[in-house]
C-alpha positions as CSV (number, residue, x, y, z in Angstrom):
1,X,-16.0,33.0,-1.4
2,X,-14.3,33.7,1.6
3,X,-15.2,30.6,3.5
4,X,-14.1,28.6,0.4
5,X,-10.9,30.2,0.5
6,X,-10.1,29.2,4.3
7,X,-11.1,25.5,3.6
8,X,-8.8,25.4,0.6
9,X,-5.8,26.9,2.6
10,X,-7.0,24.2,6.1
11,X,-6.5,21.3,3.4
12,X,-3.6,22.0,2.0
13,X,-2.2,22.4,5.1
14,X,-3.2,19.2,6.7
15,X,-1.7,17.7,3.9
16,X,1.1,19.6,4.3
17,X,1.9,18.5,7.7
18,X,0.9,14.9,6.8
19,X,3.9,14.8,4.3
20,X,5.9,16.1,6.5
21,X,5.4,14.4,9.5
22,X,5.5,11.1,7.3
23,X,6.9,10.8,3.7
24,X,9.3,13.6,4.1
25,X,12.7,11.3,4.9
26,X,13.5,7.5,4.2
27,X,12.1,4.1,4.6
28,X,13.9,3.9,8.0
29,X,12.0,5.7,9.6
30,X,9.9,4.0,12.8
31,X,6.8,3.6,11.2
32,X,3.5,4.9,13.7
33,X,2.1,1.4,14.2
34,X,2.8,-1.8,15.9
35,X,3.4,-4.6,13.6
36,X,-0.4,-6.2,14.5
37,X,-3.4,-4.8,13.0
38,X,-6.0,-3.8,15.2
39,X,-9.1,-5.4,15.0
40,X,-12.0,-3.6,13.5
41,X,-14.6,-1.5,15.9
42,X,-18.1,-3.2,16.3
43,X,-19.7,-0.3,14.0
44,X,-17.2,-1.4,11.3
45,X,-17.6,-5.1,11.6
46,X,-21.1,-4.6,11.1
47,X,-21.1,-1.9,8.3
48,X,-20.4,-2.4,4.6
49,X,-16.6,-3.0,3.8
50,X,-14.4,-0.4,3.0
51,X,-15.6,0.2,-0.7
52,X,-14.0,3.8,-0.5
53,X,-10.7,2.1,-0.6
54,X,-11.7,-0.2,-3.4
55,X,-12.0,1.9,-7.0
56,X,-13.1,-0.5,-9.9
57,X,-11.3,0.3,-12.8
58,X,-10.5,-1.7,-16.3
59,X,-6.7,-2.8,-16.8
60,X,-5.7,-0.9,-19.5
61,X,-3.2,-1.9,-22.4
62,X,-0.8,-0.5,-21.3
63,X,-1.2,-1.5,-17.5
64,X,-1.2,-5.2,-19.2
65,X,2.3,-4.3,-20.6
66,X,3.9,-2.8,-17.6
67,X,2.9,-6.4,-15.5
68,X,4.8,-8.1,-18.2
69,X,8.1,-6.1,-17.8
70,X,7.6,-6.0,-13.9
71,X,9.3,-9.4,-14.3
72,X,13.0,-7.6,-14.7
73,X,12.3,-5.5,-11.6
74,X,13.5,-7.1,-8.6
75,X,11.0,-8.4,-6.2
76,X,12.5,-6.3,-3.1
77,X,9.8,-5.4,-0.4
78,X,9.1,-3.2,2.8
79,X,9.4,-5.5,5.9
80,X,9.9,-5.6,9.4
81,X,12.7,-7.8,10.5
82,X,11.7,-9.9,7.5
83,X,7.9,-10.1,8.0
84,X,6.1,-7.7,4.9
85,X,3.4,-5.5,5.8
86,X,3.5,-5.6,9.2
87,X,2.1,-9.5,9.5
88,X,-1.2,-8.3,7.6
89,X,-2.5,-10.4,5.0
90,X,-2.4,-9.2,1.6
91,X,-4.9,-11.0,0.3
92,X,-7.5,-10.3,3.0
93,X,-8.0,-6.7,1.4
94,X,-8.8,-8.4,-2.1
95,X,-11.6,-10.9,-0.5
96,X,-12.5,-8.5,2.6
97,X,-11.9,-5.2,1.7
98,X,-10.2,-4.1,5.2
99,X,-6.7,-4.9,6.8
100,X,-6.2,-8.7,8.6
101,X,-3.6,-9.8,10.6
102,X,-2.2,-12.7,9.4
103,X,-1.1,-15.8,11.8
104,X,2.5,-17.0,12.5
105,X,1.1,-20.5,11.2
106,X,0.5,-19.6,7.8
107,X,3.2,-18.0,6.4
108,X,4.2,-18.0,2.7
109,X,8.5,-16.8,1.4
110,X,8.5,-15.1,-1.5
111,X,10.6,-12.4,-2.7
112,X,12.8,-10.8,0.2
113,X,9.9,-11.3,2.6
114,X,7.8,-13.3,4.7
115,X,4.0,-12.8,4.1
116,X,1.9,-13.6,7.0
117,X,-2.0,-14.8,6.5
118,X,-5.1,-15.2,8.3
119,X,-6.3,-18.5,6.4
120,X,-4.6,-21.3,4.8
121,X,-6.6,-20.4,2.0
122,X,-5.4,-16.7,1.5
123,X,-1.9,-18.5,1.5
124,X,-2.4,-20.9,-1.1
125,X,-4.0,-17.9,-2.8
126,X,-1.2,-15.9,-2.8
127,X,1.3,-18.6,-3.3
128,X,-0.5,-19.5,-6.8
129,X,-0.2,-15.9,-7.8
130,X,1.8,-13.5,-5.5
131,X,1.5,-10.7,-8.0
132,X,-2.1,-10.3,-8.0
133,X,-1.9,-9.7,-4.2
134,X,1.4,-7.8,-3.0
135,X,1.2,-4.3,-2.8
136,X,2.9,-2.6,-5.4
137,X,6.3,-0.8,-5.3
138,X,7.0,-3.5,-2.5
139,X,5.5,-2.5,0.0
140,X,6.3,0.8,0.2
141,X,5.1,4.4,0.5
142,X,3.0,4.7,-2.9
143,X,3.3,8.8,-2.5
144,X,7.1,8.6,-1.6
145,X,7.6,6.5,-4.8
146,X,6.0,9.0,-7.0
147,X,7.9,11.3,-5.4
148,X,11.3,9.3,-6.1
149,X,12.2,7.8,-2.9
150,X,11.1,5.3,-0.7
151,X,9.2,4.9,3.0
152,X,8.0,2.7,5.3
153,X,4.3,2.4,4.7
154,X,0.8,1.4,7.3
155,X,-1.1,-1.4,6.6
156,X,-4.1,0.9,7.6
157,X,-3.4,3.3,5.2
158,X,-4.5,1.4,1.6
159,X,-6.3,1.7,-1.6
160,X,-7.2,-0.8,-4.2
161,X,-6.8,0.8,-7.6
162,X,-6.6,-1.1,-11.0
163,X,-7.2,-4.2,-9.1
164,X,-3.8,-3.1,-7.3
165,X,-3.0,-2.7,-3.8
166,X,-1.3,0.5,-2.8
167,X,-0.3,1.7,0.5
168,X,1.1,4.9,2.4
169,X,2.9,5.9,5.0
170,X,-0.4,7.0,6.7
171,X,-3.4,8.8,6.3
172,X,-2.9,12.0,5.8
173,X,-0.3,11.2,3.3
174,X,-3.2,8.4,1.3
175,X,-5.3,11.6,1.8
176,X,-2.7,13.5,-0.6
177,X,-1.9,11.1,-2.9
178,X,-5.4,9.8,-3.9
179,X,-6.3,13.4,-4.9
180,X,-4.4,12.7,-8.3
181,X,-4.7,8.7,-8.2
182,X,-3.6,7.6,-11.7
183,X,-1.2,10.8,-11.8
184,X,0.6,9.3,-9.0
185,X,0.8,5.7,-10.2
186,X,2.2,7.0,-13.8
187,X,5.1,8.9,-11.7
188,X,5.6,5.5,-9.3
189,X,5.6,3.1,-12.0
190,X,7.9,5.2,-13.9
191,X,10.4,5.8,-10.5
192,X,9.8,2.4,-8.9
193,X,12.3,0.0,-11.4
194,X,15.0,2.2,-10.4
195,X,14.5,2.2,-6.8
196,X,13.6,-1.2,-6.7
197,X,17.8,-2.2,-8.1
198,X,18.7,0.1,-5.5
199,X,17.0,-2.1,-3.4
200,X,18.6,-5.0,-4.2
């Protein structure tokens, strides 16, 4: 009992310092990263994709119902002198289950951003349906957003939940906010419509 104790106390305490060190002020922050992704490891090339980061789940009514009045929110995003995500390709976590960086030569405008991708064909993708493939809350921190304020996010640091892409500041902070995964979302979809017209 005593050993279960101490491991409960270690992980909310790395969780405590992730938030801290991370989602604990605003989006300006200078995010940990570079704005290129790096490439994946040999053992990781080679190994199943990242299905840990991909949870199946059925859109539910309601879920159906909140894309429809996502069209009043304003499409505001988290970028980097204008580029969103960092130059990764959003799509490329749909189709390949990991981060990709995404090529100055096949770019795509839409919203208040630039997307960046690694194919022509993940642009034309995203340009035939942009909402299917941007992150939600723009870009930004999903666990900040919950939370009721925005910060800058790492393309590193994602989940696909609900067929939706979700990222976090880093992760530690994914760590945190994937223990209560649809809790989380309810709070962000609820907080995000008002942050996003601050945005604006």
């Amino acid at each position: 009992m005593k050993i279960s104790y101490l491991a409960k106390v270690f992980s909310a305490s790395i969780l405590t310092i992730g938030l801290a060190a991370g989602c604990g002020t605003s989006y300006n922050i200078t995010p940990p990263n570079t704005a290129t992704v790096p490439p994946a490891s040999p053992t990781e090339a080679k190994s199943s994709p990242n299905a840990k980061n991909v949870e199946a789940t059925k859109s539910s009514p309601k879920a159906e119902k909140a894309e429809k009045a996502d069209n009043s929110i304003p499409k505001v995003f988290y970028s980097e002198k204008g580029v969103a995500i960092r130059g990764t390709d959003p799509v490329a976590y749909f189709t390949e289950s990991k981060p990709v960086a995404g090529k100055p030569e096949f770019t795509h405008k839409w919203g208040d951003a630039t997307w960046q991708f690694s194919s022509a064909q993940n642009r034309d993708l995203f340009a035939q349906n942009p909402e299917k493939y941007a992150p939600q809350y723009g870009g930004f921190c999903a666990w900040a957003v919950s939370q009721g304020y925005t910060a800058a996010t790492d393309p590193n640091a994602w989940k696909i939940a609900d067929n939706k892409l979700y990222l976090n500041y880093n992760s530690a902070v994914q760590w945190g906010w994937e223990k209560d995964i649809s809790g989380n979302v309810a709070k962000g979809d609820k907080n995000w419509p008002g942050l996003a017209k601050e945005k604006k």
